[in-house]
VMD Tcl script that builds the backbone (N, CA, C; Angstrom):
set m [mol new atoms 231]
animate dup $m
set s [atomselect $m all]
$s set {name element resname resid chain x y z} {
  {N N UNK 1 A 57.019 19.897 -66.745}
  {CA C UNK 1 A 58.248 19.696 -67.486}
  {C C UNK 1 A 58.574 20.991 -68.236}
  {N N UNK 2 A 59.726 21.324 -67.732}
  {CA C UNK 2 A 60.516 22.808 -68.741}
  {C C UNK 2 A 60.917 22.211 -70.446}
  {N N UNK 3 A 60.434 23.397 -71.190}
  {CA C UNK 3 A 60.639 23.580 -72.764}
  {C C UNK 3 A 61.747 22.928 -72.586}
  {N N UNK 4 A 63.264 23.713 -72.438}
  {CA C UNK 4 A 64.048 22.556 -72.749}
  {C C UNK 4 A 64.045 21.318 -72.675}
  {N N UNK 5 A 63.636 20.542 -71.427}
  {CA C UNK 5 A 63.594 19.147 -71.338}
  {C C UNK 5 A 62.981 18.473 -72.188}
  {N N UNK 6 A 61.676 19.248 -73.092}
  {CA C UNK 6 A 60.909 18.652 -73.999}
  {C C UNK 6 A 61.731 18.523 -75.305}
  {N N UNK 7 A 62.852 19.692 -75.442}
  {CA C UNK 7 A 63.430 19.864 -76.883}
  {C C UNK 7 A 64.467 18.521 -76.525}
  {N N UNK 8 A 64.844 18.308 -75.339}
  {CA C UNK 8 A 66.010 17.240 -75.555}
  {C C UNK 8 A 65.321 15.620 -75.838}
  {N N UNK 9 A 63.783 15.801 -75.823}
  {CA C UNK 9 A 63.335 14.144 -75.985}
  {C C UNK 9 A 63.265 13.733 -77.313}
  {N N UNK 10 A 62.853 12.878 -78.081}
  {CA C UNK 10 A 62.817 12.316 -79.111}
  {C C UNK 10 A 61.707 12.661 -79.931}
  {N N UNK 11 A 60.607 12.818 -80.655}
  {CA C UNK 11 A 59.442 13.199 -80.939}
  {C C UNK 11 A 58.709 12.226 -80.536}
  {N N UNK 12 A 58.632 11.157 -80.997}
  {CA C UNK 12 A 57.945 9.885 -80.237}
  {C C UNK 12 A 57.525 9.507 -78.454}
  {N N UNK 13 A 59.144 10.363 -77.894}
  {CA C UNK 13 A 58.926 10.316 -76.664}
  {C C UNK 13 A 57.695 11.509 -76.420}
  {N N UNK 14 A 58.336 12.413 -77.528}
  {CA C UNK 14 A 57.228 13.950 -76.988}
  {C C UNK 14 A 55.637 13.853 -77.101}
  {N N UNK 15 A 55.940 13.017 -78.403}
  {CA C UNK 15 A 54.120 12.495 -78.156}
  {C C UNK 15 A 53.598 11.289 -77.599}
  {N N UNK 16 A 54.143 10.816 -76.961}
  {CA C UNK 16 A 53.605 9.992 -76.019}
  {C C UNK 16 A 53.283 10.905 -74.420}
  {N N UNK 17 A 54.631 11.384 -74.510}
  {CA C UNK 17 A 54.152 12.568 -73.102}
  {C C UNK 17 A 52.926 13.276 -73.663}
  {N N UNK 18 A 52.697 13.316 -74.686}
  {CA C UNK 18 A 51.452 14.536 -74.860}
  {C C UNK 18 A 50.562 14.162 -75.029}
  {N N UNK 19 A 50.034 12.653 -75.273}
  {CA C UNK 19 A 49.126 11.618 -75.661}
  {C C UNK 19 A 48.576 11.580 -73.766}
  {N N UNK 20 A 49.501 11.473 -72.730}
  {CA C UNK 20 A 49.508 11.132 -71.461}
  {C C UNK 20 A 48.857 12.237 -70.897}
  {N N UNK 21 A 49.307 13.216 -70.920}
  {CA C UNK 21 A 48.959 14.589 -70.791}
  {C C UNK 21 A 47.215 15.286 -71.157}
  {N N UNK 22 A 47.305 15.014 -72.429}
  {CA C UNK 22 A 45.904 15.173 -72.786}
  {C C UNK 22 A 44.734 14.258 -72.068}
  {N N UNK 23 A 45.747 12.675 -71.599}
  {CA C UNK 23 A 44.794 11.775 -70.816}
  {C C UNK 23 A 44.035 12.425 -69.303}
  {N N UNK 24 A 45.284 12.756 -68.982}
  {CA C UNK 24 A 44.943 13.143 -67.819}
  {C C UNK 24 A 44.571 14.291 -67.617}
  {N N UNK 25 A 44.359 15.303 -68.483}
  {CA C UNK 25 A 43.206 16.544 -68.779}
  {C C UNK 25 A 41.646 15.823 -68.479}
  {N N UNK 26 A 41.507 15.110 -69.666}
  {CA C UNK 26 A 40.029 14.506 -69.623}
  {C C UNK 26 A 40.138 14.126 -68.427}
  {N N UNK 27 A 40.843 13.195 -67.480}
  {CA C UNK 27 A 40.383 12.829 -66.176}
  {C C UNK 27 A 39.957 13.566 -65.084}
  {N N UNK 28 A 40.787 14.723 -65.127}
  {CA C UNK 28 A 40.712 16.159 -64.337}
  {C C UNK 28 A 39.535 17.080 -64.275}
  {N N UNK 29 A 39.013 16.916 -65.980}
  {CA C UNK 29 A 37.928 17.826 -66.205}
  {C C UNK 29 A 36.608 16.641 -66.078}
  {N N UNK 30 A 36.715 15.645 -65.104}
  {CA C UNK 30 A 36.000 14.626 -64.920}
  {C C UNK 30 A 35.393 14.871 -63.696}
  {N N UNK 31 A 36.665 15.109 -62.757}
  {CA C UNK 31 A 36.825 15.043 -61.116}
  {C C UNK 31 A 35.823 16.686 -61.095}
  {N N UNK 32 A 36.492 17.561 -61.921}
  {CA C UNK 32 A 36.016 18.735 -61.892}
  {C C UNK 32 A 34.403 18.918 -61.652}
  {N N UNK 33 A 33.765 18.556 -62.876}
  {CA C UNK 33 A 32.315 18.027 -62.942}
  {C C UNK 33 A 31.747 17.965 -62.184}
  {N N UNK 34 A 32.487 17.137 -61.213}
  {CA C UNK 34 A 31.410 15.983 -59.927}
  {C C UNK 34 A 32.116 16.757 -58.639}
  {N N UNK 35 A 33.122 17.683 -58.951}
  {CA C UNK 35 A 33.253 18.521 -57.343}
  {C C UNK 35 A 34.456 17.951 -56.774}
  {N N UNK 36 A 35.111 16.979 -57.264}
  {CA C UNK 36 A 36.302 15.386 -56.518}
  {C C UNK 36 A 37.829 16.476 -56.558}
  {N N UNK 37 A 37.846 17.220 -57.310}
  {CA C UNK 37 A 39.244 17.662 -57.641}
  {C C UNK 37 A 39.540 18.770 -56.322}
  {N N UNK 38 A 40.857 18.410 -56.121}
  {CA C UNK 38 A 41.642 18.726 -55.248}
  {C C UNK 38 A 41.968 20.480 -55.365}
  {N N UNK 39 A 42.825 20.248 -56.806}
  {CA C UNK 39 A 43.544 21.639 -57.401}
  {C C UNK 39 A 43.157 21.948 -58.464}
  {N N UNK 40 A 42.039 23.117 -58.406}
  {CA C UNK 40 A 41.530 23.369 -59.785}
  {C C UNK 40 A 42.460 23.876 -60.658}
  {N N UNK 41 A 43.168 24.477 -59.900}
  {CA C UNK 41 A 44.515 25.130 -61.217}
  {C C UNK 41 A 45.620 24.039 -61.940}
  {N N UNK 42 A 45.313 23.077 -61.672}
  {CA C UNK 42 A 46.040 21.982 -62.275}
  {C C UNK 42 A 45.803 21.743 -63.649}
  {N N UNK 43 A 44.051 22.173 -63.589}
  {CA C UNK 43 A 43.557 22.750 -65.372}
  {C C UNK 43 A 44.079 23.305 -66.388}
  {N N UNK 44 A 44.221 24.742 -65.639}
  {CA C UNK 44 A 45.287 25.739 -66.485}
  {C C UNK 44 A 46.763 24.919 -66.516}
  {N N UNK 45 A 46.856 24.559 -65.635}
  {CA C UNK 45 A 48.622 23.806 -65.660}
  {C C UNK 45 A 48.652 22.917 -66.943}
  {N N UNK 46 A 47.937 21.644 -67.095}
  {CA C UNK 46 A 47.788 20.783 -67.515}
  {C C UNK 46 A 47.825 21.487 -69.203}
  {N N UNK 47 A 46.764 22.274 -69.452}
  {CA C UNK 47 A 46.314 22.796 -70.826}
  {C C UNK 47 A 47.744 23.860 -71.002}
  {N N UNK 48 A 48.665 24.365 -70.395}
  {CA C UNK 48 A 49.381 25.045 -70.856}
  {C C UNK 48 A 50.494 24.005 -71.433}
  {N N UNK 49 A 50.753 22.989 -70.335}
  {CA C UNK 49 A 52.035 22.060 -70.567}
  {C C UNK 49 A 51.799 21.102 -71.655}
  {N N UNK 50 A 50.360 21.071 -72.111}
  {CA C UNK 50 A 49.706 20.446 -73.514}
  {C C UNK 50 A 50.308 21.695 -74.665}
  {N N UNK 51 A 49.912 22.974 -74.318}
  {CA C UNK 51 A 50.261 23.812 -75.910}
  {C C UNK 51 A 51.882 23.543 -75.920}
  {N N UNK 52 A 51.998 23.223 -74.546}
  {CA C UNK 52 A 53.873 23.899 -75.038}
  {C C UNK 52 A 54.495 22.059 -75.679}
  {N N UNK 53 A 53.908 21.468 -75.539}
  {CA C UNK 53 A 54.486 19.805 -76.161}
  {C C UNK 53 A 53.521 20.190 -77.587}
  {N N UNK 54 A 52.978 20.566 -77.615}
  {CA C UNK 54 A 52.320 21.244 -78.962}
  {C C UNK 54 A 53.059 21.865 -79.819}
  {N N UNK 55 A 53.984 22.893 -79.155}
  {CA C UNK 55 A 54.364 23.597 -80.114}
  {C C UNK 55 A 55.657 22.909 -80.250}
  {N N UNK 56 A 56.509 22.622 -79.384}
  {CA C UNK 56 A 58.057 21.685 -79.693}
  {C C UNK 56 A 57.592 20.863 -80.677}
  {N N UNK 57 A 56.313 20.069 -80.596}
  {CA C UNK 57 A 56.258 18.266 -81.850}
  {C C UNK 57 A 56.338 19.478 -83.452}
  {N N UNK 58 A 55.579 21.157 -83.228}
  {CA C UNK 58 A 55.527 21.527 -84.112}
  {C C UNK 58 A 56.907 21.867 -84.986}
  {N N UNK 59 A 57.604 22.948 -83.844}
  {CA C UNK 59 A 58.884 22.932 -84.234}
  {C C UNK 59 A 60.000 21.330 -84.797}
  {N N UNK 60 A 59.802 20.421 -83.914}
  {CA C UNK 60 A 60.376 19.559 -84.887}
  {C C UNK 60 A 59.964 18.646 -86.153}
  {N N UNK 61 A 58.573 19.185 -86.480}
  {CA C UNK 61 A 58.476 18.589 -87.972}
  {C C UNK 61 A 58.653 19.737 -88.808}
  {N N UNK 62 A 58.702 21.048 -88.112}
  {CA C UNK 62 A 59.324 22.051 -89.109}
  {C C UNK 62 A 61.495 21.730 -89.219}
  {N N UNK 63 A 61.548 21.247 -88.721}
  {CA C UNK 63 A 63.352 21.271 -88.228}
  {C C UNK 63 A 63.914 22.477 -87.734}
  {N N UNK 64 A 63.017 23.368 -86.689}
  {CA C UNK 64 A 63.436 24.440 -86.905}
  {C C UNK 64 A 64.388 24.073 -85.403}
  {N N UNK 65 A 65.325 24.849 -85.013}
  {CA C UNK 65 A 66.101 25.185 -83.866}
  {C C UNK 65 A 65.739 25.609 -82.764}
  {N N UNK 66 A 65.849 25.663 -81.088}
  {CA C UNK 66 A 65.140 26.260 -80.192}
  {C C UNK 66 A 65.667 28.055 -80.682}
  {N N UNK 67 A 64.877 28.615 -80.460}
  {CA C UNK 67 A 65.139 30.046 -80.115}
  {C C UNK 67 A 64.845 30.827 -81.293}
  {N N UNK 68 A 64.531 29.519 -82.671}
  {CA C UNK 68 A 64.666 30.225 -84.089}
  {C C UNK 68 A 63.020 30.707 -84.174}
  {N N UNK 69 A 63.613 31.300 -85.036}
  {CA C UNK 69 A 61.664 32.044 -85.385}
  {C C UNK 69 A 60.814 30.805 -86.518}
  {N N UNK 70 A 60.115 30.937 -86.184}
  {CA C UNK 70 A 59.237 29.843 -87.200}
  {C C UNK 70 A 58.862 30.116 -88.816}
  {N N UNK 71 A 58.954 31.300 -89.214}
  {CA C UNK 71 A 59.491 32.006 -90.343}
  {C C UNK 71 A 60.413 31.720 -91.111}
  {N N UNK 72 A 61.812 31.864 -90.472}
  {CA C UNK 72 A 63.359 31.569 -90.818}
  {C C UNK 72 A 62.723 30.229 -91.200}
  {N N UNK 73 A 62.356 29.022 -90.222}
  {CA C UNK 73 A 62.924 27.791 -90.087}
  {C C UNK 73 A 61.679 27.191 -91.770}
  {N N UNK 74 A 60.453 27.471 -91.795}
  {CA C UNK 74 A 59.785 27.444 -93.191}
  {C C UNK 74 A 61.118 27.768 -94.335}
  {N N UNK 75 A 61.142 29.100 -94.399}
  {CA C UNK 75 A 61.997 29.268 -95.227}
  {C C UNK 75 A 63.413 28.582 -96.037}
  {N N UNK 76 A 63.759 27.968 -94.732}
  {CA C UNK 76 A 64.980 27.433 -94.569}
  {C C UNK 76 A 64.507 25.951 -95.265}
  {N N UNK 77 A 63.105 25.456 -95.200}
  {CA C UNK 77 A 62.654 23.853 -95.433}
  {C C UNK 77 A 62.524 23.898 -96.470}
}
mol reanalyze $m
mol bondsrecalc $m
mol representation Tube
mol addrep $m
């Protein structure tokens, strides 16, 4: 899922996607373990598309704007 699509969801929606996300990390780094996994790079995939719902839930309990600096948007709170 692209940054924007994450900025247009709700926060609730965003952490539930990220609650899901993190699920299916642990499952991955399960398969991994025991040799079962298909696409190891789904790892790196998975853990990047976790920081980036990471940082949007962050930006919206700061209220900050897409594109704004995280600086400004403190300041601004």
């Amino acid at each position: 899922m692209k940054t924007h699509e994450m900025r247009d969801m709700t926060a609730e929606e965003l952490l539930q996607h990220h609650n899901k996300l993190v699920e299916e990390l642990v499952n991955i780094r399960i398969k991994l373990a025991v040799k079962q996994l298909d696409n190891p790079l789904r790892v790196r995939m998975l853990r990047r598309e976790i920081a980036r719902s990471k940082t949007v839930l962050h930006e919206k309990q700061l209220g900050a704007k897409p594109g704004e600096r995280l600086e400004a948007a403190k300041e601004s709170a």
